[in-house]
C-alpha positions in Angstrom: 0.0 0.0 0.0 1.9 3.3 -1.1 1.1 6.3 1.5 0.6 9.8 0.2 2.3 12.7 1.8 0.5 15.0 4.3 -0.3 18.9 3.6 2.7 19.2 6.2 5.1 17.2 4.4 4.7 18.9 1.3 4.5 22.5 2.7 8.1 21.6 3.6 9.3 20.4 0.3 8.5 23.5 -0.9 10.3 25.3 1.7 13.5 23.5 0.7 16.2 25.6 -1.7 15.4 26.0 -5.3 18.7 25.1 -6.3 20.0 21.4 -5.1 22.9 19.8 -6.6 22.5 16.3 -8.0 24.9 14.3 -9.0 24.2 11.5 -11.7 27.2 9.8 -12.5 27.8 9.0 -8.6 25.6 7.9 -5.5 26.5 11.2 -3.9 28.2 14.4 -3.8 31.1 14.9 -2.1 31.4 17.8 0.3 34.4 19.2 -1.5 32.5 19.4 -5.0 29.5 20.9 -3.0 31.7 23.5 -1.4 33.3 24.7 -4.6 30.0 24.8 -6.3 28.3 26.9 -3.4 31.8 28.8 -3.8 30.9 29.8 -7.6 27.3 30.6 -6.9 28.3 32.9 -4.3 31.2 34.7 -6.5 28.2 34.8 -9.3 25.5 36.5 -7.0 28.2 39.0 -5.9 29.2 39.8 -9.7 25.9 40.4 -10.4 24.8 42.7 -7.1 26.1 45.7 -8.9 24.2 47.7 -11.8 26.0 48.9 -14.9 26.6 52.7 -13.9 28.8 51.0 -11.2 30.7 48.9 -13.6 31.4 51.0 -16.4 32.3 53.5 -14.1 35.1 51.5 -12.1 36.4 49.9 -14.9 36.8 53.1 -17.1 38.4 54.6 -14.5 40.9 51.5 -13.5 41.9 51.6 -17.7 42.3 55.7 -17.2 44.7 54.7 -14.4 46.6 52.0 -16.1 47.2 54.3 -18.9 48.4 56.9 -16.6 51.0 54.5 -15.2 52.0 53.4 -18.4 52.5 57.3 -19.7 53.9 58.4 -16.4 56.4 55.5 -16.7 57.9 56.8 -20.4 57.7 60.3 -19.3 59.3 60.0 -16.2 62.2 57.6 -16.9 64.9 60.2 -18.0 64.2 62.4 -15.1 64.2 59.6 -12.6 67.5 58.6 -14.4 68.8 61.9 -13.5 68.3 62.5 -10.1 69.6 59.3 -9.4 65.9 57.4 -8.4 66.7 55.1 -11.5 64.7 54.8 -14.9 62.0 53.4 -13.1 61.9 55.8 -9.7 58.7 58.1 -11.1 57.0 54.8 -12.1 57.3 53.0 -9.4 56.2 56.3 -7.2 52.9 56.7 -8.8 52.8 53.1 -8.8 52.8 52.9 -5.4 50.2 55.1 -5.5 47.5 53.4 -7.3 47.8 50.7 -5.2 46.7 52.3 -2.3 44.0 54.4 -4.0 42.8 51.5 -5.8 41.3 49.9 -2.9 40.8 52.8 -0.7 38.2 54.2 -3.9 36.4 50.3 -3.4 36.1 50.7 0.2 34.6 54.4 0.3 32.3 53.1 -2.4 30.8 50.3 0.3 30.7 53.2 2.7 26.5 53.6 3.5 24.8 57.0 2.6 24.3 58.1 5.9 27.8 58.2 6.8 28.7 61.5 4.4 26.3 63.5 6.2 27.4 62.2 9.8 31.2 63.0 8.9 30.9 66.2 6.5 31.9 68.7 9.5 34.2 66.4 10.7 35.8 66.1 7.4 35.6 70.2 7.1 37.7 70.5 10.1 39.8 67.8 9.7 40.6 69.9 5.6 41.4 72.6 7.1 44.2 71.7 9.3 46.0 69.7 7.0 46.1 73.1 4.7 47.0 74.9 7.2 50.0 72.9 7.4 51.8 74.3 4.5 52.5 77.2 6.5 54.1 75.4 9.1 57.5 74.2 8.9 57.0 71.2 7.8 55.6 73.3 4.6 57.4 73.7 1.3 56.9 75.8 -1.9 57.3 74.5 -5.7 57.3 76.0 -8.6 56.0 79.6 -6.5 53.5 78.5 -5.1 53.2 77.3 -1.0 50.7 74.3 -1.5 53.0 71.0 -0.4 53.7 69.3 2.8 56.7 67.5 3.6 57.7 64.4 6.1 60.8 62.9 5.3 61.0 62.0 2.2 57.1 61.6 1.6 55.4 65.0 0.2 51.6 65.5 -0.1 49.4 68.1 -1.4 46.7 69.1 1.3 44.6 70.9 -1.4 43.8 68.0 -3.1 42.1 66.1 -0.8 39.7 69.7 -0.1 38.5 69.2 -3.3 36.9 65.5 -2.2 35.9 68.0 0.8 34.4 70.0 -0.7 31.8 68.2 -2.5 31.1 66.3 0.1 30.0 69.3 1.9 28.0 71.0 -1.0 25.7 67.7 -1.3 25.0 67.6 2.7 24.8 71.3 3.6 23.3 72.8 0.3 19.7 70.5 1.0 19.7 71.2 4.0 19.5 75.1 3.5 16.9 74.6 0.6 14.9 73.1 3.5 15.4 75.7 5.7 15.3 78.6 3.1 13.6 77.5 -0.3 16.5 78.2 -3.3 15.4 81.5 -4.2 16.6 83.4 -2.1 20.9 84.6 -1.6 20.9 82.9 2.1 20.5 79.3 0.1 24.2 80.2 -0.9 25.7 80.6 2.7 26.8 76.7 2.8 29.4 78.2 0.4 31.1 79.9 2.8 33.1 77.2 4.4 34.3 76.4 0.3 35.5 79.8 -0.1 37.4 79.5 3.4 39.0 76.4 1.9 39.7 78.3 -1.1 41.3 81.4 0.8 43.8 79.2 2.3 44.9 77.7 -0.6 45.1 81.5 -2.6 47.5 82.6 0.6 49.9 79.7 -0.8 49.4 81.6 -4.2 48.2 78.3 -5.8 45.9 80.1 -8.4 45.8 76.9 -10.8 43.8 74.9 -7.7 41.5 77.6 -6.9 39.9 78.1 -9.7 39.4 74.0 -10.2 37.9 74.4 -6.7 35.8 77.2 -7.8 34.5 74.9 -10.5 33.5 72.1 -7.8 31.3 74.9 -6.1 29.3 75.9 -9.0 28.7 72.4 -10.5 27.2 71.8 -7.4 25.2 74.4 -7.2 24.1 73.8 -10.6 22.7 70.0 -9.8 21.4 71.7 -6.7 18.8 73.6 -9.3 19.0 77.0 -8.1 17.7 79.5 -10.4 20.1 81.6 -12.7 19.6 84.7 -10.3 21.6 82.5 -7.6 23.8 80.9 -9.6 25.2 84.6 -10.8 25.9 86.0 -7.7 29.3 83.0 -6.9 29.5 83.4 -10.7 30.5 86.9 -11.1 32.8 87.3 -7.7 34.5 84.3 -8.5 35.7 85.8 -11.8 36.3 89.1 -10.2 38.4 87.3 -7.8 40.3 85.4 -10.5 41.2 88.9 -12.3 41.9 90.6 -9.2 44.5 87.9 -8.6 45.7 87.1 -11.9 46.4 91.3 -11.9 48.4 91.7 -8.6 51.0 89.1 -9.7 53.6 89.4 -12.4 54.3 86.5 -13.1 51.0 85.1 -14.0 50.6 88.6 -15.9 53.7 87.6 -18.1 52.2 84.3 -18.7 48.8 85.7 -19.4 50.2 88.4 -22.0 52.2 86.1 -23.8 49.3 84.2 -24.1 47.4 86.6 -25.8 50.2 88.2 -27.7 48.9 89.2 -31.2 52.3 88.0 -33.2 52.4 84.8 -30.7 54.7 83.5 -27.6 57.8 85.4 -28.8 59.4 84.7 -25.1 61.1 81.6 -26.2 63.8 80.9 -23.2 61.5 81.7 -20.5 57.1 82.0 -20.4 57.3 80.6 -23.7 59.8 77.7 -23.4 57.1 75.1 -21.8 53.7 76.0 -23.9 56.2 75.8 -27.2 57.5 72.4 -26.4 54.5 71.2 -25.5 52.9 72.1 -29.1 56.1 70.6 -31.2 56.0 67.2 -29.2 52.6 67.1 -30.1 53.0 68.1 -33.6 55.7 65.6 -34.1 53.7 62.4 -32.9 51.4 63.3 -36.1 48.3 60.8 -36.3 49.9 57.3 -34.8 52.8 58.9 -33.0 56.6 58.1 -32.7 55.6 54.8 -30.6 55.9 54.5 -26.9 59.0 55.5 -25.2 60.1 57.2 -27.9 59.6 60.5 -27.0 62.6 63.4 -27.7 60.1 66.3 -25.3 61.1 63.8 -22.0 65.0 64.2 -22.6 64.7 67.8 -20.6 63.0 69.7 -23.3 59.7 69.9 -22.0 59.0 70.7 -18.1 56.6 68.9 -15.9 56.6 66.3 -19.0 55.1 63.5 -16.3 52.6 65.8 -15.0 50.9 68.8 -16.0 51.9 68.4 -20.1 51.7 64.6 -20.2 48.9 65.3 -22.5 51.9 66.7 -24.6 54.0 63.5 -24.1 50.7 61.1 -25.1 50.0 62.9 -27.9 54.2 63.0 -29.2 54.0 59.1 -28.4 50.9 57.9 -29.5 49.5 60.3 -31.7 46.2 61.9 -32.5 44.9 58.5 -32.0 46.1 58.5 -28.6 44.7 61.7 -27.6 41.1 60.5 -29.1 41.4 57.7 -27.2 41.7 59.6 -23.9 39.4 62.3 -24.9 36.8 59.6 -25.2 37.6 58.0 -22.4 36.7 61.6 -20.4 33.8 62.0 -22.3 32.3 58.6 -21.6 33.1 59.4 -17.6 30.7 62.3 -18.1 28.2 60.4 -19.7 28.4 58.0 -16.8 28.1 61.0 -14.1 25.2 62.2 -15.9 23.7 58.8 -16.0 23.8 58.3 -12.1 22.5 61.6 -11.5 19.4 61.3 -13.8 18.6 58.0 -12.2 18.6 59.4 -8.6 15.6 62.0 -7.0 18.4 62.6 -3.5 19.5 66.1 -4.1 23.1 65.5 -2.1 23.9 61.8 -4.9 23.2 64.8 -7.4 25.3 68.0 -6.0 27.8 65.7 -4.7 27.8 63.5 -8.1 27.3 66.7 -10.2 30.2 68.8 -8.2 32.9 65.6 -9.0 32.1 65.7 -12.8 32.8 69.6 -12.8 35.9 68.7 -10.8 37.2 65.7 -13.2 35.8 67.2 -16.3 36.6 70.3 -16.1 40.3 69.7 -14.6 41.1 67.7 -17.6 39.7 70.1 -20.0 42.0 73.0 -18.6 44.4 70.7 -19.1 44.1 69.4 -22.4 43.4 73.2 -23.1 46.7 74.3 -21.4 48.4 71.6 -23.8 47.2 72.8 -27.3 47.9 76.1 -26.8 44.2 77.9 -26.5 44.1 78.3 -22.6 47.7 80.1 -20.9 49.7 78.0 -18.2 47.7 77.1 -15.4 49.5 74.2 -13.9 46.7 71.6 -13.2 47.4 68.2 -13.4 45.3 65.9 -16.4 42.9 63.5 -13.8 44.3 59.8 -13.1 47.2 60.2 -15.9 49.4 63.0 -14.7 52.1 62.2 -12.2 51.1 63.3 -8.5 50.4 60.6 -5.9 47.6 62.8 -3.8 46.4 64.3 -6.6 45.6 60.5 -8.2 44.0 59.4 -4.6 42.0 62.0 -4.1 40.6 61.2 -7.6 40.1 57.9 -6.6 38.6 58.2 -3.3 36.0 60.9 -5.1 35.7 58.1 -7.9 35.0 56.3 -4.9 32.4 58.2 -3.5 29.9 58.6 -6.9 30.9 54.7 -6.8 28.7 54.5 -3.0 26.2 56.5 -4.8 25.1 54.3 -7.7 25.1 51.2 -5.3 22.9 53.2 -3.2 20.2 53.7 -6.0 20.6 49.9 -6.9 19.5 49.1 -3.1 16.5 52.2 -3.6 15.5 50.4 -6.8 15.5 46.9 -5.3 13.7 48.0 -2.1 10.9 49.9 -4.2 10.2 47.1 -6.5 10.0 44.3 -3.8 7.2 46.3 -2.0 5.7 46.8 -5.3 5.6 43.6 -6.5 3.6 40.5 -4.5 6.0 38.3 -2.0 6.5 34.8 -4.0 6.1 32.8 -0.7 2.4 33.9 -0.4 1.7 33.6 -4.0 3.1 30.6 -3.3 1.2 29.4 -0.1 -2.0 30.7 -2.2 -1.6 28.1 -4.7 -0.6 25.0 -2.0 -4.0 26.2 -0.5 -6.1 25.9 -3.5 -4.8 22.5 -4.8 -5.5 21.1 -1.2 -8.8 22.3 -0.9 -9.5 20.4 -4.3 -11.4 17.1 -4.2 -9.2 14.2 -4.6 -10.2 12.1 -7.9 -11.9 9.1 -7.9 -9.2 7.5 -9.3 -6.9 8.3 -7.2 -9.6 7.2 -4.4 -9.5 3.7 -5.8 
């Protein structure tokens, strides 16, 4: 006589896993096939618990950086030679580098939303006493300008990391005063007044070049903040004032800027014009495919900074114009990426904080690239994740980093909305286990 199972016993079936291994060549599995198996379902759910914006994003930036490295090593060589680090000394540097950011931009992007506004003061604080360092004696001054700490033989730019600061701060505090305000009104912009703080210690180091990139951070964020024109003017137009106040009062950026916009051209050849003029023959001597990798004449002491404010220059005398494409692309599809993650969030600090790190990146590299063909004058900015500079590539990557936190924060939004909009499969399940059982049984299956 064959029993039939209870309700209970197959309420409990179903219960069990979806997914069972079974093994038809052998009696049994073995625990070590079952744990290897468990091990690649686990590594497959965790590839797939990110959305695309997250992917492309990290892995765009990861190629920008490996392409840094690899620039930043043929750049760098002869100079390294020279002061005695070795051809590989500036590599290995920047190298170092990466290494660190690398996984300190994947742990900020597991950081929680909450924890940007808990820390934003914090962080305020903690910005402004590593800039005031400069002016301490542990402080040191290149190229003119005061902006550089140094401990040993380690050396660090403060400023850099205020950028990551600062936008940090814009996406907490600027909500927080359209709550209190509305955003038509001038009081919406006082949360800027910590930024142009920031800003005023890094102008007293005469660092004009980072000021203005910071200036950018504070209007893209109040931009994605969507304050009206009539707000968005008033930062506008004393920020440039400022700029021409500034760029007036010192001669040297003067010379620079007159040079620039010299009607018969940069005729200062051995001194403002030496680097701009290098810069546009190495370029114009890597013609469409470029003299090859590590071929480069610019590097051999022709061409200052060639690792890191004109390694545009040193790309586009190696590689070519197809080179340059290639990163220009690459810069333009990190903007479409940014964009993407804004549109696809409704929280106003993802989108000022998000919105103020593509003015940063973006428009940093733009100056750049700018700087390098000749139609902006000398500014000495770095190009983002390819230029030489070890805080200046971190503190890319730990803003990367933070956008990064952002998307997986919509991804757990999105999940979270469409789980309490759809029905829960276990009573949609229980449903249909309590209409088969109220059924009749068949009279065949009686007999």
């Amino acid at each position: 006589m064959t029993s039939t199972p209870s309700s209970q016993q197959v309420s409990g079936t179903s219960r069990r896993p979806a997914l069972r291994v079974v093994d038809r060549g052998t009696s049994g599995v073995t625990g070590a096939a079952s744990g290897g198996l468990s091990a690649r379902i686990v590594l497959r759910d965790a590839l797939r618990s990110e959305n695309a914006n997250f992917y492309l994003l990290l892995g765009t930036v990861i190629f920008l950086v490996i392409i840094g490295l690899i620039v930043v090593f043929s750049a760098s060589s002869i100079d390294s030679f020279l002061s005695d680090q070795g051809f590989f000394g500036g590599f290995l540097r920047q190298a170092g580098f990466a290494i660190v950011g690398i996984p300190l931009m994947l742990i900020v992007s597991r950081l929680p939303l909450v924890f940007w506004p808990t820390w934003a003061k914090r962080l305020l604080g903690l910005g402004v006493a590593l800039q005031l360092l400069v002016f301490s004696p542990i402080g040191i001054e290149t190229g003119g300008n005061r902006n550089w700490i140094a401990i040993g033989s380690f050396t660090a730019q403060p400023s850099e990391g205020l950028k990551v600061i600062i936008a940090v701060w814009l996406g907490v505090a600027i909500p927080l005063a359209i709550d209190r305000v509305g955003s038509r009104v001038w009081q919406v912009l006082l949360p800027v007044v910590p930024a142009v703080g920031l800003m005023g210690l890094v102008l007293l180091g005469s660092d004009l070049g980072t000021v203005m990139i910071m200036a950018i951070i504070v209007m893209g964020g109040l931009l994605f903040a969507g304050l009206p024109w009539r707000i968005l003017s008033i930062p506008a137009i004393i920020g440039a004032l400022g700029v021409v106040v500034v760029a007036v009062t010192s001669p040297n950026r003067m010379s620079r800027i007159m040079s620039f916009m010299s009607l018969d051209g940069c005729t200062d050849y051995s001194n403002t014009c030496w680097q701009p003029l290098h810069g546009l023959w190495a370029m114009a001597s890597g013609g469409i495919f470029g003299v090859g990798l590590g071929n480069s004449k610019a590097k051999w002491s022709w061409l200052p900074a060639a690792d890191n404010d004109y390694i545009f220059a040193i790309i586009g005398e190696e590689l070519g114009l197809i080179g340059c494409l290639v990163v220009i692309v690459l810069f333009i599809f990190l903007t479409i990426l940014f964009l993407r993650i804004i549109r696809d969030t409704d929280n106003r600090m993802i989108r000022i904080t998000t919105g103020a790190i593509m003015f940063w990146i973006i428009g940093q590299a733009a100056i750049n690239i700018g700087v390098v063909v000749g139609i902006l004058p000398v500014l000495g900015v770095p190009l983002p994740f390819l230029s030489a500079g070890g805080t200046a590539l971190v503190s890319n990557l730990l803003a990367v980093g933070i956008v990064l936190s952002f998307a997986r924060a919509e991804r757990d939004a999105r999940r979270i909305a469409n789980s309490r909009r759809s029905p829960s499969p276990s009573r949609g399940a229980r449903r249909v286990r309590e209409t088969s059982s109220s059924q009749p049984e068949s009279p065949r299956r009686r007999a």
